[in-house]
C-alpha positions as CSV (number, residue, x, y, z in Angstrom):
1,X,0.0,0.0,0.0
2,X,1.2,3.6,-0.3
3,X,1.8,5.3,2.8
4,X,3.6,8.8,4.3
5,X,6.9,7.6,6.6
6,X,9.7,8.9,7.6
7,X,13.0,7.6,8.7
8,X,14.5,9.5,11.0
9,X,13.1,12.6,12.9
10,X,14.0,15.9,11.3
11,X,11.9,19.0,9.7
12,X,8.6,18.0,7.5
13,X,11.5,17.3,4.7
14,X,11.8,13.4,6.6
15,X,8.0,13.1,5.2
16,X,8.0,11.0,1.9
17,X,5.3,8.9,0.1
18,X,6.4,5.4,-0.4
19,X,5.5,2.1,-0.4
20,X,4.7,0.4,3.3
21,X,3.4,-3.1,4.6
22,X,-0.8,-3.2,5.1
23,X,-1.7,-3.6,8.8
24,X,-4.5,-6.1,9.0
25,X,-7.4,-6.0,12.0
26,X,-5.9,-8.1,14.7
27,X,-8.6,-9.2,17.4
28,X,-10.9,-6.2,18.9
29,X,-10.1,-3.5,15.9
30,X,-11.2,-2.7,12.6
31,X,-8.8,-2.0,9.1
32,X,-10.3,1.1,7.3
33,X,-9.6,2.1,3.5
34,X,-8.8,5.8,4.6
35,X,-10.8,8.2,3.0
36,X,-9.7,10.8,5.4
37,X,-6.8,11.7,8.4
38,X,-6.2,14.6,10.5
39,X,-3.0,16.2,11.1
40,X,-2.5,16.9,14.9
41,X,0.6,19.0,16.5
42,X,1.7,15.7,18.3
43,X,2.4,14.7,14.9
44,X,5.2,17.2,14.5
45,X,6.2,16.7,18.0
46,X,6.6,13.3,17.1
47,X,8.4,14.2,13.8
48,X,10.9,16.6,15.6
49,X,12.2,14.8,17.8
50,X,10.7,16.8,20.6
51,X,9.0,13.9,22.4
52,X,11.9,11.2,21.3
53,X,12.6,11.5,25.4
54,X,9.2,10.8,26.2
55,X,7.6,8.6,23.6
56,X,10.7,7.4,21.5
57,X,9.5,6.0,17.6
58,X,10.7,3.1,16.1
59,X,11.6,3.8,12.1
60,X,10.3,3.8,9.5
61,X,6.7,5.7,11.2
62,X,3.9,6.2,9.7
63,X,2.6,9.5,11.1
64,X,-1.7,10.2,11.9
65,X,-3.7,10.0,15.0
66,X,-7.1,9.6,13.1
67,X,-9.2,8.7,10.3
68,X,-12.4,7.9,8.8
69,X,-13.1,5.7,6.0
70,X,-14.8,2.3,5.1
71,X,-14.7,-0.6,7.1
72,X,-12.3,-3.5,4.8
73,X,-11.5,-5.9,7.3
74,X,-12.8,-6.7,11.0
75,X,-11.3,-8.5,13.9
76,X,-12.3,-11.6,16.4
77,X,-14.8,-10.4,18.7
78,X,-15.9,-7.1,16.8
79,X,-19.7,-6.5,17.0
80,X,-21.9,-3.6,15.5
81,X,-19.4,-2.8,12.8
82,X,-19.5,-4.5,9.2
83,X,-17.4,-4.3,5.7
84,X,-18.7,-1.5,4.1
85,X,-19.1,0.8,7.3
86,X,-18.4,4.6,6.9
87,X,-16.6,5.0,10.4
88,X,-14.6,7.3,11.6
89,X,-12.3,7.0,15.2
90,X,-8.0,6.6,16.4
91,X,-5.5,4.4,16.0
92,X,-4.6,2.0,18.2
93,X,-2.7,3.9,21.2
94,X,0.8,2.4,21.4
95,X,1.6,2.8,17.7
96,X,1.2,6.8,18.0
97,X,0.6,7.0,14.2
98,X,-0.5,5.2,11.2
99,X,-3.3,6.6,9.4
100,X,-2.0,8.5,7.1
101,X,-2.1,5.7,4.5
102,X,-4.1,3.8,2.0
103,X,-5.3,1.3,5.1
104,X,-5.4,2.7,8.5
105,X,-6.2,-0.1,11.2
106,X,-8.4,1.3,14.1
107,X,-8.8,1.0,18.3
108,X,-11.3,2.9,18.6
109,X,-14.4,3.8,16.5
110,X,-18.1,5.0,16.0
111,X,-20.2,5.7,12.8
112,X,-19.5,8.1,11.1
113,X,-22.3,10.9,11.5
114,X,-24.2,11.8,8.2
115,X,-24.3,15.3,8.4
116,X,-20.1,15.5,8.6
117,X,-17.9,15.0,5.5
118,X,-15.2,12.2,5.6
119,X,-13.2,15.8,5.6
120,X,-14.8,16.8,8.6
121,X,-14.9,13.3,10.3
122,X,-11.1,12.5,9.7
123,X,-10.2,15.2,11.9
124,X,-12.4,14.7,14.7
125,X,-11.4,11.4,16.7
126,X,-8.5,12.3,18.0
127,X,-9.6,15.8,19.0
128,X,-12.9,14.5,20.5
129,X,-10.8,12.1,22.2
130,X,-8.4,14.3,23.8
131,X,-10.9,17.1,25.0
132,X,-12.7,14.0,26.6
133,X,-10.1,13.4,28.3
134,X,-9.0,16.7,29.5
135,X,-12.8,17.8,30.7
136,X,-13.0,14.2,32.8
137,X,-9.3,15.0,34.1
138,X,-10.6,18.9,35.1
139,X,-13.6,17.5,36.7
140,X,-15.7,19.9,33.9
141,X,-19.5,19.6,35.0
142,X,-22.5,21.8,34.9
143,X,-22.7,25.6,36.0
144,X,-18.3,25.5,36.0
145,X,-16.9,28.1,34.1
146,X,-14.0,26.7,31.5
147,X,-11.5,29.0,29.9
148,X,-9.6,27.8,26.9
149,X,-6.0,29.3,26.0
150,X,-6.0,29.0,22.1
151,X,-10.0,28.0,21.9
152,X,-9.7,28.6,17.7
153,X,-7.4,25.6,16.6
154,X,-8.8,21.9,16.6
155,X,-8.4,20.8,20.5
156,X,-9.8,24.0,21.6
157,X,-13.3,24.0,19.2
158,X,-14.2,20.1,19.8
159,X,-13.7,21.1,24.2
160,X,-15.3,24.1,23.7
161,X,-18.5,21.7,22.3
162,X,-18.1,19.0,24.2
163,X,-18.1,21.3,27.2
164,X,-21.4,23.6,26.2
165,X,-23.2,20.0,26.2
166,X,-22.1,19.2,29.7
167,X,-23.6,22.5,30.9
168,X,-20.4,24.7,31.1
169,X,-19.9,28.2,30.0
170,X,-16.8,28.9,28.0
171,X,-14.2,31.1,27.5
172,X,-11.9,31.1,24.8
173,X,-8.8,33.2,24.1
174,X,-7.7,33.9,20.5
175,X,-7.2,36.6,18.3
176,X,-9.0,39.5,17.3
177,X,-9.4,37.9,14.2
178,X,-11.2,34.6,15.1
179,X,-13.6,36.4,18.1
180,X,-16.7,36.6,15.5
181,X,-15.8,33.1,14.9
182,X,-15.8,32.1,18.6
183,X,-18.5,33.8,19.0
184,X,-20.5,31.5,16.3
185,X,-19.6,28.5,18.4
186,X,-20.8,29.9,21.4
187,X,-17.7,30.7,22.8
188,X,-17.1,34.3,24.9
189,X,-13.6,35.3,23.0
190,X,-11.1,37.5,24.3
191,X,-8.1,38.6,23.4
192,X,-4.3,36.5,24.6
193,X,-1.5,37.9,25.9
194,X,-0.6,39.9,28.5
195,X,-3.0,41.6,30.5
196,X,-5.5,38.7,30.3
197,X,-6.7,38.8,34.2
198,X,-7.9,42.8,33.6
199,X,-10.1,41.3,30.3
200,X,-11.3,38.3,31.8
201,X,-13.1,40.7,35.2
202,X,-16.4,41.4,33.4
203,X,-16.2,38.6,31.3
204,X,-16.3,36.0,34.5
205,X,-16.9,38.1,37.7
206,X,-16.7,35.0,39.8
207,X,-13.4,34.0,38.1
208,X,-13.1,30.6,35.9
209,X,-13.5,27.6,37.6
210,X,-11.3,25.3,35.5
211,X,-8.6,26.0,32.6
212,X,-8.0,24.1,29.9
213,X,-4.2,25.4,28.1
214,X,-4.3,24.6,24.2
215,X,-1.9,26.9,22.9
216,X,1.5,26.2,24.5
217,X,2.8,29.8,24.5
218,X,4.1,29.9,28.1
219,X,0.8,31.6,29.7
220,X,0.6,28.5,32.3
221,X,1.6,31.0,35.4
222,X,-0.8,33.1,34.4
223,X,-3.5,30.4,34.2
224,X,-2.8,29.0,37.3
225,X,-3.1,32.1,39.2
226,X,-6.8,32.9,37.8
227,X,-7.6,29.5,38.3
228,X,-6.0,29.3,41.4
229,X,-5.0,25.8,41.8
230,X,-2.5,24.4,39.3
231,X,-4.8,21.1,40.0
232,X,-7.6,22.8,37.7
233,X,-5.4,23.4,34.9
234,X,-4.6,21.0,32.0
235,X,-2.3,21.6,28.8
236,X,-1.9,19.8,26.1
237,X,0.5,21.9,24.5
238,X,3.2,23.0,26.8
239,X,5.8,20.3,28.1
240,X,7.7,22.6,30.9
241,X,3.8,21.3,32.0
242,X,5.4,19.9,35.5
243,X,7.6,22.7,36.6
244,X,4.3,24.5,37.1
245,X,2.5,21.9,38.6
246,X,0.0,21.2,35.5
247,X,-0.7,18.0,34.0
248,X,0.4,17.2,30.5
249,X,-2.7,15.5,28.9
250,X,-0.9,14.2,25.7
251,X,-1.1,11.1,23.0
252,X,1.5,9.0,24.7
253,X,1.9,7.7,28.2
254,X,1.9,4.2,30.3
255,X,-1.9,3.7,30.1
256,X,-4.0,3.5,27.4
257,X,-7.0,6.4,27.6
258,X,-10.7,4.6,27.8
259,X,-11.7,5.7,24.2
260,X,-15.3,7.2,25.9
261,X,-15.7,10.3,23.8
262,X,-16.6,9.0,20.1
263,X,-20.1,7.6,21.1
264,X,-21.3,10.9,23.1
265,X,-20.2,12.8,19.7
266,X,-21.7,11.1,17.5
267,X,-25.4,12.0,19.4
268,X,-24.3,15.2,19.6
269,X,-23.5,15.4,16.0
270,X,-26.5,13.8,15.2
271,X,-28.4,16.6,17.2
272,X,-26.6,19.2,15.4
273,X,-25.0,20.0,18.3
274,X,-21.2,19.6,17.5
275,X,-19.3,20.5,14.4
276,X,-16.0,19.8,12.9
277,X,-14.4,23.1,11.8
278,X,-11.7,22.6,9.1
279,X,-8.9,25.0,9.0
280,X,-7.5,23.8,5.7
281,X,-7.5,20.3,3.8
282,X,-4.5,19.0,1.5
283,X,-4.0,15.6,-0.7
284,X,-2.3,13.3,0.9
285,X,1.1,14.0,-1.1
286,X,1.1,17.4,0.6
287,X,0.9,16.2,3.9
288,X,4.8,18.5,4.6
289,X,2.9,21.3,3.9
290,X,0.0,20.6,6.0
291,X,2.6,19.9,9.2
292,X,4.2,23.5,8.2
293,X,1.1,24.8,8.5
294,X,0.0,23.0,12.2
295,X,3.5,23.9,13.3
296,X,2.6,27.6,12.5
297,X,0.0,27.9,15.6
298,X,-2.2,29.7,13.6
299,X,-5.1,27.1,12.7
300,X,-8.7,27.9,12.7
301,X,-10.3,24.4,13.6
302,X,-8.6,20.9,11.7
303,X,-6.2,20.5,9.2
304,X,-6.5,17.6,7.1
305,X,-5.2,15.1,4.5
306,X,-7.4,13.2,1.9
307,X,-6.2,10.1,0.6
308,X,-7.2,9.1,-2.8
């Protein structure tokens, strides 16, 4: 099968289209003929060599956290899901990567909601899976206020949905440029950067309850202090995370996550109630462009890659 690899970490330059071996289903997953993956920054920080510390890679890697396609193959013990399926969900969670590929095997998985593109519902599972995550790790429940450094990009809109459903009120910083846009997702935006605290008064007069850091630009002593408890702040971004006494919710780790999120999104998607905004979407063979792009910081919603 055709796949994106790379050999060695290194700049998006390491990225090549090439000729790989097909995963099969093994017991428990599904295989997927990719129609769709989504690029996520732990991607690049895989790429880099940022995370080689943390999570090391073995060669050649195949990058992509998520995909949606058509079912092609399913394991022993699989139920509910048949050849043919349009699913979308991850891959499985200690191979950090493969889906960016003509056959994408899968750990976790839901159908994939009619009113979202395969566009729209190759970038969602891994998003949907990480703000699940953070808003069980932060305790998020009904009547809390959340704020959201860097609410525009892909982690930021999905928690920003997921955590309207459960009841909460949400904040989101971002620029000027993407408030209307905020605004359309039922966000309250405000402006980063300095200063935040003084914008934030009238915004939240009873301060924010819990914090949610999706940008990675150094603002977590600032988001501690107006959360006031390093305990109700979660990055997923910034890895000086422990210095400040925040937890690192990221895509690698000892224990595999419990995959909870996909089901509650697809009724939510169903109900109209949770969209997939796409910041940009590239073939395939353009996937080093698409990783420039993620690495930028600039993203409104998803990037992602179709695969012919």
């Amino acid at each position: 099968m055709f796949a994106v690899q790379y050999h060695r970490y290194g700049g998006p330059e390491v990225l090549s289209l090439e000729e790989a071996e097909e995963p099969h289903a093994g017991p428990g997953r599904i295989r997927i003929a990719v129609r769709a993956t989504g690029v996520t920054p732990a991607d690049w920080y895989l790429r880099s060599g940022m995370l080689r510390e943390l999570i090391p890679l073995r060669f050649p890697h195949i990058p992509g956290m998520d995909a949606a396609g058509i079912v092609d193959e399913v394991g022993d013990g699989v139920t509910g899901t048949a050849m043919g399926d349009a699913v979308f969900g991850v891959v499985p969670f200690a191979e950090l990567g493969g889906a960016a590929a003509r056959y994408a095997v899968l750990e976790a998985w839901a159908p994939k909601p009619l009113s979202w593109s395969f566009e729209e519902a190759g970038g969602a599972g891994a998003n949907i899976e990480t703000a699940t995550r953070v808003l069980d790790a932060l305790g998020a429940a009904e009547g809390m206020t959340l704020l959201i450094d860097g609410a525009a990009g892909g982690v930021g809109t999905i928690t920003a949905q997921l955590a309207q459903a459960r009841g909460l009120t949400v904040i989101g910083t971002a620029s000027e440029r993407n408030h209307a846009f905020l605004d359309g997702l039922g966000v309250v935006p405000v402006t980063y950067g300095p200063g935040l605290a003084d914008r934030l008064a009238p915004l939240a007069p009873r301060g924010v309850d819990v914090v949610l850091d999706a940008a990675g630009k150094g603002s977590l002593p600032e988001l501690v202090a107006l959360a006031g408890d390093p305990h109700r702040v979660v990055t997923v971004a910034d890895l000086d995370a422990a210095r400040h006494g925040v937890r690192l919710s990221h895509s690698g780790g000892e224990e595999p996550p419990g995959w909870t999120g996909l089901t509650t999104a697809v009724a939510l998607a169903d109900r109209g109630r949770l969209t997939v905004p796409l910041h940009a979407v590239f073939p395939l063979k353009e996937i080093a462009t698409a990783h420039e792009v993620s690495a930028g910081g600039h993203a409104r919603g998803k990037i992602v890659l179709t695969v012919p």
